[in-house]
N, C-alpha and C positions, 0 to 999 in steps of 0.2 A: 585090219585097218578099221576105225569107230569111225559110224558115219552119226552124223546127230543133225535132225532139223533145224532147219535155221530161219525161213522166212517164203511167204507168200505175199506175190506181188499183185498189186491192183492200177493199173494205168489209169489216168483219170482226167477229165475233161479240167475240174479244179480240182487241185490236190489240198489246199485247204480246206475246201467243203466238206467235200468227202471224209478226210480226214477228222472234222468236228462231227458227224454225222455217226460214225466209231466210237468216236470217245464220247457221245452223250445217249446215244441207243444200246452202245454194248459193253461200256465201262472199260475200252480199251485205253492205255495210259502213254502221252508222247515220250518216245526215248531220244533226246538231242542225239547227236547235234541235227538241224533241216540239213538238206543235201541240196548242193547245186553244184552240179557236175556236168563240169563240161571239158575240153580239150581232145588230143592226138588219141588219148588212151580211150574213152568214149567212142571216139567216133569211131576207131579199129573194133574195141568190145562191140560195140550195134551193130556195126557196118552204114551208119548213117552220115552222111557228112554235116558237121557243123551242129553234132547233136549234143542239144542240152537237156538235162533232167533234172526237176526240183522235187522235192517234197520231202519226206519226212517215215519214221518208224513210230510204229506202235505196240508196245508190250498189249501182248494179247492177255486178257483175264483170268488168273486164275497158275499164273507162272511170274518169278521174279526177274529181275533184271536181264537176267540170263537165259531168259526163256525166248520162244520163237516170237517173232514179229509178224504184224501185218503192215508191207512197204506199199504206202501210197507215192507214186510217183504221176507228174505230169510233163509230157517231152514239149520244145519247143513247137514240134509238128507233130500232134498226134493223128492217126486213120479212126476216123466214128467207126463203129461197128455196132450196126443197130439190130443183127441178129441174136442177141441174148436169148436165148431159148432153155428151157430146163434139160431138153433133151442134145445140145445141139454138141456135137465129138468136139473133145477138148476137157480141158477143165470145167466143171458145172458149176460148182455154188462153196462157198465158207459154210461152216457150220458153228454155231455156239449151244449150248447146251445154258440152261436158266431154268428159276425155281418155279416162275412163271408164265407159261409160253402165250396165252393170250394178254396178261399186261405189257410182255415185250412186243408183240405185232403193235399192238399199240401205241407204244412210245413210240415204234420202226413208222409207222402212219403218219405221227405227231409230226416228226423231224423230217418229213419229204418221200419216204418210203410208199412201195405200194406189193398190197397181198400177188401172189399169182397164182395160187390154189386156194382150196379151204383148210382150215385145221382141224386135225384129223386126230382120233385117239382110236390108237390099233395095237393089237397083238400081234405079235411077231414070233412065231415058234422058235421055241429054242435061243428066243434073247429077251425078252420079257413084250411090258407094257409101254407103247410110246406115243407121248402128245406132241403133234412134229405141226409144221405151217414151214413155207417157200414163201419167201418175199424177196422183194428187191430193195437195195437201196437208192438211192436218188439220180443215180448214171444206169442203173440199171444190171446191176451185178446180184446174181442172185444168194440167197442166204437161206439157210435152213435152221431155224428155231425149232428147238425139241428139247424135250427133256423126259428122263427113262424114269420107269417106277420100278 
């Protein structure tokens, strides 16, 4: 049986913001149609009653139509979660790989982003040389800029 990636989801306080904050930091491109999903089938898939979900896809960089997305969604009721931590069990961080890793912190800066280490240029045995930085973007999701020599 072919299993093939398909999509990483980002819950979002606004999923338009966010969503612009994507496509102008990290050259990710809207794939219609928005989503707004709601009904019987929703609320049984979450287990949420009366739950609604908006927002939209993102062809990620560097893949065609076809390629994997990043889903920004926003629920009628979302839970804050203000422990985003680099270390904290779960999923950690997106990753983009760019020609530029300190012009991109800085665009990420520009557009509401903020650093949460320094950038860093290390070796790494046995996989080369790498210029990496951890940021967040504007909700607070973290992201790791790198790119290998």
């Amino acid at each position: 049986m072919k299993t093939i990636f398909s999509h990483v989801n980002i819950i979002s306080r606004n999923w338009k913001k966010l969503a612009d904050f994507y496509i102008q930091v990290f050259d990710c491109i809207p794939k219609p149609p928005e989503r707004n999903l709601s009904g019987k089938w929703v609320d049984e898939l979450t287990d949420l009653p009366n739950a609604q979900i908006k927002g939209m896809h993102l062809l990620l960089p560097g893949y065609d139509i076809d390629g994997p997305t990043l889903e920004i969604f926003e629920y009628n009721e979302n839970i804050g979660n203000s422990g985003k931590k680099i270390n904290l069990e779960g999923f950690g961080h997106i990753a983009f790989t760019v020609e530029d890793v300190e012009q991109r912190l800085n665009i990420l800066l520009e557009h509401g982003g903020s650093a949460v280490g320094e950038l860093i240029d290390a070796e790494i045995d046995g996989v080369g040389k790498i210029t990496v930085v951890y940021a967040k973007d504007p909700e607070g999701n973290i992201i790791e800029i790198q790119k290998w020599d």
